[in-house]
C-alpha positions in Angstrom: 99.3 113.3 63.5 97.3 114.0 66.6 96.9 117.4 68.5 98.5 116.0 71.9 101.7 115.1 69.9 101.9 118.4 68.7 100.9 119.6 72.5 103.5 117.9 73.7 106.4 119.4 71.4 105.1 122.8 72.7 105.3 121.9 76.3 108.7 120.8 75.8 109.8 123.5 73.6 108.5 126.1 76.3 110.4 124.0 79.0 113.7 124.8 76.7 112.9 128.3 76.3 112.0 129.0 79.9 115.3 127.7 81.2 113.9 125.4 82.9 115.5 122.2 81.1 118.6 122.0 78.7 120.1 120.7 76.2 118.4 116.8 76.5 117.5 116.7 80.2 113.7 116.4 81.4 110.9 114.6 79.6 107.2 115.0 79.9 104.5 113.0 79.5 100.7 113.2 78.5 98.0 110.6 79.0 97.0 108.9 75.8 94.0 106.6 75.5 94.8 103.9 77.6 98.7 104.5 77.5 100.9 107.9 77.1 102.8 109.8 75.3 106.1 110.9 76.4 109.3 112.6 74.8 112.3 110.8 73.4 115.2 109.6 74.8 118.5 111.7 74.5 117.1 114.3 71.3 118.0 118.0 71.7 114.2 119.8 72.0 115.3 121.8 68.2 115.2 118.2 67.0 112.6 117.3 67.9 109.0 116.5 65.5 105.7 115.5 66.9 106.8 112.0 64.9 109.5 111.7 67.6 106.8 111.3 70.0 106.7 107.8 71.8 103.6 105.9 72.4 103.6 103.2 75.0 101.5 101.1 77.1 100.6 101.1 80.8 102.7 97.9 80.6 105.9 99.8 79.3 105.6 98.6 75.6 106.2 100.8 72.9 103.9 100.3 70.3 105.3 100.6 66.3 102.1 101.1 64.7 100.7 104.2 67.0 104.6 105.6 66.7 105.7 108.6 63.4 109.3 107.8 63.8 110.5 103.9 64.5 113.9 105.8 65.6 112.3 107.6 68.9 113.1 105.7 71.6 111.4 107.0 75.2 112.7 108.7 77.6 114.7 106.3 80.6 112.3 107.7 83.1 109.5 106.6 81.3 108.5 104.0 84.5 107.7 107.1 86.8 105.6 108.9 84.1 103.8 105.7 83.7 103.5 104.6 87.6 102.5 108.0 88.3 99.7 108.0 85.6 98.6 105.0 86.2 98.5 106.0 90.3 96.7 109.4 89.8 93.8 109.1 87.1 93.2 112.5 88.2 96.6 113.8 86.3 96.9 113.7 82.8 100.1 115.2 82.4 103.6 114.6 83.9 106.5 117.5 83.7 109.8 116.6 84.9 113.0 119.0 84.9 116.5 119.8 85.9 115.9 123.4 86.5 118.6 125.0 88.3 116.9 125.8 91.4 114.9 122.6 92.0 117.9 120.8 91.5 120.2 123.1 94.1 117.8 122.7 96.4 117.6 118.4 95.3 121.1 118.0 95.7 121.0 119.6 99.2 118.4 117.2 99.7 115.7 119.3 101.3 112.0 120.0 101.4 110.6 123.1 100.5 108.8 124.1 103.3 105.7 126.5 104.0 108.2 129.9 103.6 105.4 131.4 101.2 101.9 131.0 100.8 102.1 129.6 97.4 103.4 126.6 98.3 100.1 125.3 98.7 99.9 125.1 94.7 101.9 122.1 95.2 98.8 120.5 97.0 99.9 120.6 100.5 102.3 122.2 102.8 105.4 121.8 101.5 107.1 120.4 98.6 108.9 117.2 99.6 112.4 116.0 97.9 112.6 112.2 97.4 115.6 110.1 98.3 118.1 109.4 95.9 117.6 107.0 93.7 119.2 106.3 90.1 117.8 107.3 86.9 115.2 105.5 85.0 114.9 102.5 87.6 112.2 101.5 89.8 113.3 102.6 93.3 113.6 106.1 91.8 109.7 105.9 90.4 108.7 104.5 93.8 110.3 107.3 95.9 108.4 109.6 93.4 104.9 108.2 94.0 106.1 108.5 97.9 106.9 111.9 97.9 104.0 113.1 95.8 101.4 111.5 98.0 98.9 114.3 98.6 100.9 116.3 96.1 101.2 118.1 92.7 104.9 118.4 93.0 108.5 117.0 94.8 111.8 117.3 94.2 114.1 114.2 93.5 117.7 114.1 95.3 120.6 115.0 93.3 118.2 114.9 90.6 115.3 118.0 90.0 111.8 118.1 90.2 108.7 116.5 88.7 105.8 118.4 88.7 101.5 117.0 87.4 98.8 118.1 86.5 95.2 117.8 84.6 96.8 119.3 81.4 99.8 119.3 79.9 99.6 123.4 80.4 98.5 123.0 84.3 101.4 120.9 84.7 103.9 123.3 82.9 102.8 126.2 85.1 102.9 124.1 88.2 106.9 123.5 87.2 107.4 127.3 86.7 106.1 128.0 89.7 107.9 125.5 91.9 111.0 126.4 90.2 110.5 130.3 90.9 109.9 128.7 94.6 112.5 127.0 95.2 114.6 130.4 93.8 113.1 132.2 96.4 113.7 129.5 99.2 117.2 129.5 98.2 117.9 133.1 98.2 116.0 133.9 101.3 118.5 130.7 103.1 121.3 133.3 101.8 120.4 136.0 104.4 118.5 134.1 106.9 116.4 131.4 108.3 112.9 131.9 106.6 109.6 132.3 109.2 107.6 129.6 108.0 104.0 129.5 108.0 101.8 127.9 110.7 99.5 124.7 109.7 96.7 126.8 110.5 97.8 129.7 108.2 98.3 127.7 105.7 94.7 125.6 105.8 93.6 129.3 105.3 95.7 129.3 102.2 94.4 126.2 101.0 90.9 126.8 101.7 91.3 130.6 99.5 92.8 128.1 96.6 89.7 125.9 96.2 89.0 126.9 92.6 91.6 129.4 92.1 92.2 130.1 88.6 94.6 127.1 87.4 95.7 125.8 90.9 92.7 124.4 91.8 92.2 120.7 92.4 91.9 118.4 89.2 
């Protein structure tokens, strides 16, 4: 059974215990050769063996023979862990979640904007939210790849949040971050209207993060 399998149950498991996802919502996704790996469909995370693990194709195919468990099916959203792998070779890892403040903030349908410096940890100046789309289909991969143009992060509308990365670990810290974000946005729209930061404050930002411990580039 190989390491990123095992990886891959961690990641997952951490996403459970963190709060971020629950009971069988979110899926991640780590590259694999010249496919992925990526969580099963509709299995609570306690379940859950590095067997369960699904192996597919940059095609979509599930393969039997590189599979532990011929039960596992993938995750439905596999098409935007795949299109988004396939359209970064940079990222090697895909984390998506319904965390409970990325998805507030989803299902009001907003951006995140500059309101904090580390915002730029997303890759640019805000965190977008993509439109609505439904689950698993192709329009809702699309607005993904649209909204994290430029980006390590977005939101997806009346939906949560899908954060990359060049690990699977880079990508699960990206998510906590964004998540602990998007609480902040939220509770600071509870007193007030943030002041945002200006383009040029936040090139500086960018600029300090070139090489920054684990928010650097990939």
């Amino acid at each position: 059974m190989s390491q990123l399998r095992e990886q891959l149950l961690q990641v997952t498991r951490a996403l459970s215990e963190l709060g971020l996802n629950r009971g069988t919502s979110g899926n991640v996704s780590v590259r694999d050769g010249h496919g992925m790996l990526v969580t099963p469909s509709g299995m609570a995370v306690e379940l859950m063996t590095p067997h369960d693990m699904v192996w597919m194709d940059m095609q979509g195919n599930v393969s039997s023979k590189s599979n532990g468990s011929d039960e596992a099916k993938p995750t439905s959203e596999w098409r935007f862990h795949r299109d988004i792998l396939q359209a970064r070779p940079e990222v090697h890892a895909v984390v998506h979640t319904h965390s409970s403040f990325a998805t507030t903030l989803a299902c009001l349908r907003l951006d995140v904007p500059a309101f904090h410096y580390m915002i730029a940890v997303a890759g640019g100046d805000d965190i977008r939210c993509a439109p609505y789309a439904l689950f698993g289909s192709q329009a809702l991969s699309d607005a993904a790849l649209s909204a994290l143009s430029e980006r390590r992060a977005c939101l997806l509308a009346n939906h949560g949040m899908i954060a990359v990365g060049a690990s699977l670990q880079q990508a699960l810290a990206l998510a906590v971050e964004v998540e602990n974000l998007c609480e902040q946005y939220w509770r600071a729209l509870q007193v007030g209207e943030p002041h945002l930061l200006s383009a040029i404050e936040m090139q500086a930002v960018h600029v300090q993060f070139q090489g920054y411990g684990s928010w650097k580039s990939p």
